[in-house]
N, C-alpha and C positions, 0 to 999 in steps of 0.2 A: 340616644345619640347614634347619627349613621356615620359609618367611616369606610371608606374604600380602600383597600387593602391591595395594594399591589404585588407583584412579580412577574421574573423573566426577562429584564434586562442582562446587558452583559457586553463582555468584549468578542464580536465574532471582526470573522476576516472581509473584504471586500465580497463579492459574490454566493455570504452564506446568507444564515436566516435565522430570524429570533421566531419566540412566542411570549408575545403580554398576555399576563392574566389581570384582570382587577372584580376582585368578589365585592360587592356593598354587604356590611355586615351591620347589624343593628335590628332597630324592630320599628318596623317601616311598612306600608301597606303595600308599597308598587313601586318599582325599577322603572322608569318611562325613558326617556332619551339615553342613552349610555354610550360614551364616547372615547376617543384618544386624541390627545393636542401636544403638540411637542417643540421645547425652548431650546435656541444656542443661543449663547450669551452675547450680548448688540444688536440681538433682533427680539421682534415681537413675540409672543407664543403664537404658534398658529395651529389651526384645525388639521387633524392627518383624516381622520374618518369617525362616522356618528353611524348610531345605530337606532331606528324609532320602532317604539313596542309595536307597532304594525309591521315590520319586519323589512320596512323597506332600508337601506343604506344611502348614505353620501359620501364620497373619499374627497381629498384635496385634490387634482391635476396632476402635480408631482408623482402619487403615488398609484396613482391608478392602472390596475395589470399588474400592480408587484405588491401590496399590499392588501391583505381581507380581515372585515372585521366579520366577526360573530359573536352570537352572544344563547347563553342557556338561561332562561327563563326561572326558569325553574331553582337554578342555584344563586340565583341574582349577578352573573359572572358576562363579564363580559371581554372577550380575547383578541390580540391583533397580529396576525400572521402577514411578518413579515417577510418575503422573499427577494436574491439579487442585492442585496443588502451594500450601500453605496457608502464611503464617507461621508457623502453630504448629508447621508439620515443621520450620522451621529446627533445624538442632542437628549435630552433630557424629555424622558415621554411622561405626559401626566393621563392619568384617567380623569371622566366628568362624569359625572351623571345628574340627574334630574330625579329627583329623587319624591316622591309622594307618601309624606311621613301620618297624614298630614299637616301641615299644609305642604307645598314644594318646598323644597330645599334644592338648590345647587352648590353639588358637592364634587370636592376634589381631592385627589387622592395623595401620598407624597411626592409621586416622582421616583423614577426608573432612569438610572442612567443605560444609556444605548450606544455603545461606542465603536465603530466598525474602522477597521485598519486597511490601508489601501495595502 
């Protein structure tokens, strides 16, 4: 069974910075897509940023120049540095990943509160 493991949410202040971690733990052949998507309540979950085993990245518009993802290969870890940190990011961050057990699984993680205080 694979399960992504989250941390690093938390309460910062308007203009500080988090770090998400989310490790995939389990016994799985390959980490392929690895992401962050994040919920407030009344609206949809949306995409913040994705990370493809070819190295390349995609962010949402929103977050782009204040947010980086990365990811260690190696420890199956994948992180979102948050910087500028606004109220309106507050919201509930989930990790995804795609996971190649085999077959694919799409997995997700529990959820990280992210709470920023103006």
């Amino acid at each position: 069974q694979v399960q992504l493991v989250e941390s690093g949410g938390g309460l910062v202040q308007a203009g500080g910075s988090l770090r998400l971690s989310c490790a995939a733990a389990g016994s799985f052949f390959s980490a392929n897509v690895m992401g962050w998507y994040r919920k407030v309540p009344g609206k949809q979950r949306e995409m913040v940023a994705v990370s493809f085993s070819d190295g390349s990245t995609n962010y949402a518009d929103s977050v782009k120049g204040q947010f980086t993802i990365s990811r260690d290969n190696a420890k199956n870890t994948v992180y979102l540095k948050m910087n500028g940190l606004k109220p309106d990011d507050t919201a509930v961050y989930y990790c995804n990943a795609i996971i190649m057990v085999p077959p694919n699984r799409n997995c997700w993680g529990q959820g990280t509160q992210v709470t920023v205080s103006s």
